[in-house]
C-alpha positions as CSV (number, residue, x, y, z in Angstrom):
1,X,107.5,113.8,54.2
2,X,110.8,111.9,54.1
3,X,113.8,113.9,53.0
4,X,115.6,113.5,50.0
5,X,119.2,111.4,51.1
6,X,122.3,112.5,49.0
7,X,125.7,110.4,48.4
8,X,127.9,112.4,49.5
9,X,131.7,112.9,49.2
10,X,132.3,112.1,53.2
11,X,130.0,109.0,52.2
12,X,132.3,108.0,49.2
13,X,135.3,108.6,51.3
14,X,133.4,106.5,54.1
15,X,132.6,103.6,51.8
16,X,136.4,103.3,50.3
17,X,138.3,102.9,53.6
18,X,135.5,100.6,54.6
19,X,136.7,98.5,51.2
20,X,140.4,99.1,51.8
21,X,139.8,97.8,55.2
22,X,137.7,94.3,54.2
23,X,140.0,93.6,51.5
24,X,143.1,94.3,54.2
25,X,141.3,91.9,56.8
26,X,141.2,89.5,53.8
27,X,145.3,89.8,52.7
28,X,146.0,89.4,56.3
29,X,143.9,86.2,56.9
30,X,145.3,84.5,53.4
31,X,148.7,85.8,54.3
32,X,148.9,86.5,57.7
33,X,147.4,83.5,59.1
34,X,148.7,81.3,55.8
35,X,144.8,80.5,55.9
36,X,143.6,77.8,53.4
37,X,140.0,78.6,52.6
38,X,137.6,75.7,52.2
39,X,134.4,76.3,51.0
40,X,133.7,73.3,49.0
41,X,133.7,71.4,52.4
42,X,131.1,73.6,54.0
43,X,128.2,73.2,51.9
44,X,128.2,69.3,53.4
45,X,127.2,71.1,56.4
46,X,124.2,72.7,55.3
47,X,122.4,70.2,53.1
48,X,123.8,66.7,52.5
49,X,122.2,64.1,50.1
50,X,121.4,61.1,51.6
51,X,121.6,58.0,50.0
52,X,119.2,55.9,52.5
53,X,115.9,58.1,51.4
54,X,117.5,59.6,48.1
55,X,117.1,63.0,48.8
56,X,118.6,65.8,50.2
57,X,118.7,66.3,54.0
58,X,119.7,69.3,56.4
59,X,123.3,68.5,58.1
60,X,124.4,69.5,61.4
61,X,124.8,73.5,60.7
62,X,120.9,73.7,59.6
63,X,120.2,71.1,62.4
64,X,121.4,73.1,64.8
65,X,120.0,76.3,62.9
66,X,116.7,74.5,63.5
67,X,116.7,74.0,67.1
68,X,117.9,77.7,67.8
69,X,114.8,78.8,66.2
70,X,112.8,76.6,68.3
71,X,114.4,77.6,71.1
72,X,113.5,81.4,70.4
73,X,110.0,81.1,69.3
74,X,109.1,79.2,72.7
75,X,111.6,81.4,74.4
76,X,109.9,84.5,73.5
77,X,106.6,83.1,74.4
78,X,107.3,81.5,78.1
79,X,109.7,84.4,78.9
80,X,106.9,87.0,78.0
81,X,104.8,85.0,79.9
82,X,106.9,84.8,83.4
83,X,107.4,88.5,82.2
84,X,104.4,89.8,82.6
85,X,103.5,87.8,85.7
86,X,106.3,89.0,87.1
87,X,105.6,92.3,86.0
88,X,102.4,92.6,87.3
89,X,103.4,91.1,90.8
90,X,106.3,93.5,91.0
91,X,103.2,96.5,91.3
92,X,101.1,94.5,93.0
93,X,99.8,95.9,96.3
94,X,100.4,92.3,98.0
95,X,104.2,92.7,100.0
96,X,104.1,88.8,99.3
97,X,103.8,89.0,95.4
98,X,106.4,92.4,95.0
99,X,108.9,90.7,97.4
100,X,109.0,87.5,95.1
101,X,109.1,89.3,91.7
102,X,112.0,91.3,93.1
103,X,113.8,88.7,94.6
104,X,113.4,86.7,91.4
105,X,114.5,89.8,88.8
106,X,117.5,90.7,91.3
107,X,118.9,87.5,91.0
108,X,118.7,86.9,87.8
109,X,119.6,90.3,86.7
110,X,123.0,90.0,89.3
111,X,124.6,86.6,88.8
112,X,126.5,85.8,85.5
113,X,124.3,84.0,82.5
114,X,126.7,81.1,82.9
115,X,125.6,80.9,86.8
116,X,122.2,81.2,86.0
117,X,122.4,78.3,83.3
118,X,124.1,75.8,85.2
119,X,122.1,75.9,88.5
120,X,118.5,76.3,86.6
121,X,119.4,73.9,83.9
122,X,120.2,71.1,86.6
123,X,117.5,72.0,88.8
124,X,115.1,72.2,86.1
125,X,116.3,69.1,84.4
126,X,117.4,66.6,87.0
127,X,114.8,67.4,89.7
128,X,112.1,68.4,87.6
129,X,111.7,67.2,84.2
130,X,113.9,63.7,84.1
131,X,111.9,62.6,87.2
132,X,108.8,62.6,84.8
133,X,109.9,60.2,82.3
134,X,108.9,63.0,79.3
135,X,111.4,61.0,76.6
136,X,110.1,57.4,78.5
137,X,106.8,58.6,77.2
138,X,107.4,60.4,74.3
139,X,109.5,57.4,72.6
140,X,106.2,55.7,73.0
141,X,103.9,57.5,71.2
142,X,103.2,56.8,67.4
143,X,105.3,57.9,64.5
144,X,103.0,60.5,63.5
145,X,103.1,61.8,67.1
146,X,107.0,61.4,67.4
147,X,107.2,63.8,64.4
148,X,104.9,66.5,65.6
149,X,107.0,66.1,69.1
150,X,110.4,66.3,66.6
151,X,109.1,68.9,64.9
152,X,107.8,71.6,67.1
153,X,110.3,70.6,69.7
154,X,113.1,68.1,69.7
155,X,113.7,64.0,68.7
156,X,112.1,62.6,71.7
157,X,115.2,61.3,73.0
158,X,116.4,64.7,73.5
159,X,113.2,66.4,74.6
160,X,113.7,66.6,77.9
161,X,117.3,68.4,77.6
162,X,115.9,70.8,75.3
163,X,112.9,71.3,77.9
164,X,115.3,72.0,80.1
165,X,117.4,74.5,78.4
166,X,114.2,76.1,77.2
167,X,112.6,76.8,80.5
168,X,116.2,77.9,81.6
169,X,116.3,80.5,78.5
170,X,112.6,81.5,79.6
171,X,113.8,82.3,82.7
172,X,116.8,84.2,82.7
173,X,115.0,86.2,79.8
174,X,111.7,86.6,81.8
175,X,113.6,88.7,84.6
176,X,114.2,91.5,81.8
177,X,110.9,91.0,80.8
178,X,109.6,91.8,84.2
179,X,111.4,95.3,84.3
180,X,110.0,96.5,80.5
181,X,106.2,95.4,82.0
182,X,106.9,96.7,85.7
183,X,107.8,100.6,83.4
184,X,105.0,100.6,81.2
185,X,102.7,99.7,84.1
186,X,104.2,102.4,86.2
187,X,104.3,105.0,83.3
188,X,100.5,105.2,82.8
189,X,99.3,108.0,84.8
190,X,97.5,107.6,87.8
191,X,94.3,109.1,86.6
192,X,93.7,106.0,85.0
193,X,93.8,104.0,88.0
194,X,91.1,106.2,89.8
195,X,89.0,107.0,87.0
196,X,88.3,103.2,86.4
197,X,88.0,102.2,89.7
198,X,85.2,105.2,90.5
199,X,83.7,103.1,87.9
200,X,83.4,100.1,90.4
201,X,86.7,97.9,88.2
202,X,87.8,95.8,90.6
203,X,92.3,95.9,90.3
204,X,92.0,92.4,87.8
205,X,89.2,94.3,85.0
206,X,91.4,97.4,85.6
207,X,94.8,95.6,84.3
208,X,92.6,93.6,82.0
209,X,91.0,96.4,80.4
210,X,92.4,99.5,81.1
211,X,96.2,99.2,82.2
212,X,97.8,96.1,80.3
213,X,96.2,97.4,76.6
214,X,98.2,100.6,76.8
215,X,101.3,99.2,78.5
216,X,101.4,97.0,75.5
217,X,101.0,99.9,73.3
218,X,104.0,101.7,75.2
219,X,106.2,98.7,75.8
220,X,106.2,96.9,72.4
221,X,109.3,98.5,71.1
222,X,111.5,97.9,74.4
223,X,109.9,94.2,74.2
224,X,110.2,93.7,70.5
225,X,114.7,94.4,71.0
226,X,114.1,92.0,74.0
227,X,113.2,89.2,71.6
228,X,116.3,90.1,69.6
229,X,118.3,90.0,72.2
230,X,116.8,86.2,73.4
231,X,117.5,84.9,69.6
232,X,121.4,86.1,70.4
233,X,121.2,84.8,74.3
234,X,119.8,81.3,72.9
235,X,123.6,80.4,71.6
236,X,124.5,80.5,75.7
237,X,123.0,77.1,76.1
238,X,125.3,75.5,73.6
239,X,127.4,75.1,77.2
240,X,124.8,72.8,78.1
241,X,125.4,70.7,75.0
242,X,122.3,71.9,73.5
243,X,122.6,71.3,69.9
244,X,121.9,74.3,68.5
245,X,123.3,76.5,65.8
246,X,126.6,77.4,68.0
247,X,127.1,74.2,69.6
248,X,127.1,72.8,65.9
249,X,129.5,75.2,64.7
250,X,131.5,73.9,67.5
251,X,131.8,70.8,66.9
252,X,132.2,71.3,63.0
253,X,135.2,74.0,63.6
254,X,137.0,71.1,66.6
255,X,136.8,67.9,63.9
256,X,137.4,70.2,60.7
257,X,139.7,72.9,61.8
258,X,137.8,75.6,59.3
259,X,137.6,78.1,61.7
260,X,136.3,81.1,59.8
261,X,134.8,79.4,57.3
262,X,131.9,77.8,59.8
263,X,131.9,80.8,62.0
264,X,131.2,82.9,58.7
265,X,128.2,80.7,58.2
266,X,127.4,80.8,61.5
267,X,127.2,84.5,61.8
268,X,125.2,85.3,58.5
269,X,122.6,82.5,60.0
270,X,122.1,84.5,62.8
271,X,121.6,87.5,61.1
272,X,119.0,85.9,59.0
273,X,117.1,85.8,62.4
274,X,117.5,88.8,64.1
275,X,118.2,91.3,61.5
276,X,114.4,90.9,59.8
277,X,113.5,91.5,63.3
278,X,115.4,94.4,63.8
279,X,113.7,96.4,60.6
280,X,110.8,95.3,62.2
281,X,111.0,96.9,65.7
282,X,112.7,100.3,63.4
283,X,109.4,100.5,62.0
284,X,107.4,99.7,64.6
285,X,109.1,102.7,66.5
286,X,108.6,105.2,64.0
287,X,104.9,104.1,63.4
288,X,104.6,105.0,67.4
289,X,106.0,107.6,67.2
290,X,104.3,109.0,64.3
291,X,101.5,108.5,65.9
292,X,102.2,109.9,69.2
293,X,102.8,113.6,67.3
């Protein structure tokens, strides 16, 4: 039974210096700074009614608010993916398969995110992807298909960059992954293991049935603050002129010079994103652990 919370005076006296500070950050901007606020120019951003289709449109903020939630949803998916490969190889009893999942999470877990970007973006792009004509072939399929293609990934002049910087997300995510499926592997108890194989389970119907359903059980709130942290990690590939919802903001704050006003937008975007997410994995935490007493 949830106990009864109470407003009390520490709370009041809390909430009033949190007010005395917000409105002293806002007398500072207006007065310090000698700020001129200009909202009336922002909402251009978001929606913008075009004349050529007569309606309204999304403009370069929701654009780029768009692509940053593609980016995540196949993020989350191809990083879990190389995660749990990874994972799996990393306590494997094959040397070969342990020796490349460590190799691979050491290195992406010791260089800087901006390393990491740069060399697997232009690997993954130039020798990879661009060799494969994907836009060539994309460009020539029909409207319908170019739509899907725009749609669920990018305009198909730009589907190989964003290809690119997807995989590169997936990748440099997927090493964190790896650890979060390498502990919950590790933290079922051995008994496990030997009761299923004196059941004749050979190691793949033991991980299939036996292991992976309760590391899933155990890892799901470590994974589920993973995923937050991939929507936040997605705004890294703005240095790879992705156009998502930070690169956007860029270029809006450079040719506008309304710094706080963009960055305001900017932020409360994000937090549309990850902050559902967030009372999500609270609650999926309690449930487990309601259910573990």
């Amino acid at each position: 039974m949830k106990k009864k919370r109470y407003f009390t005076p520490t709370d009041l006296m809390l909430s009033v210096m949190f007010l005395l500070f917000c409105l002293f950050i806002a007398y500072r901007i207006k007065v310090g700074l000698n700020y001129n606020w200009a909202w009336d120019s922002i909402f251009q951003f978001l929606f913008r009614f075009d004349n050529e289709s007569n309606s309204w449109v999304s403009g370069l903020i929701m654009t780029g608010f768009y692509t940053t939630i593609r980016l995540s949803i196949w993020g989350i998916l191809f990083a879990t993916v190389f995660g749990v490969v990874s994972g799996i190889a990393r306590t494997s009893s094959i040397p070969l398969f342990r020796w490349l999942a460590t190799t691979y999470v050491e290195t992406m877990r010791n260089l800087p995110p901006l390393v990491i970007i740069f060399i697997a973006y232009f690997f993954v792009g130039d020798q990879l992807l661009y060799p494969l004509g994907i836009d060539d072939w994309a460009e020539t399929l029909s409207p319908t298909g170019q739509n899907i293609i725009t749609v669920l990934f990018a305009k198909p002049s730009q589907l190989t960059s964003f290809l690119a910087a997807l995989m590169t997300l997936a990748i440099f995510e997927g090493a964190y992954i790896t650890e979060i499926v390498r502990a919950g592997i590790e933290s079922i108890d051995r008994g496990q293991w030997e009761a299923s194989h004196s059941l004749g389970l050979t190691r793949y119907q033991q991980m299939r049935h036996i292991i992976l359903p309760q590391t899933f059980q155990r890892i799901m709130p470590p994974l589920a603050g993973q995923f937050i942290s991939l929507i936040k990690d997605s705004s890294i590939v703005s240095v790879i002129s992705i156009q998502e919802l930070c690169f956007q903001g860029i270029e809006i704050m450079t040719g506008t010079l309304h710094t706080i006003e963009i960055w305001i937008v900017v932020t409360l975007l994000y937090l549309t994103l990850t902050l559902p997410c967030s009372l999500v994995v609270e609650r999926l935490e309690n449930s487990m652990s309601r259910g573990v007493h």
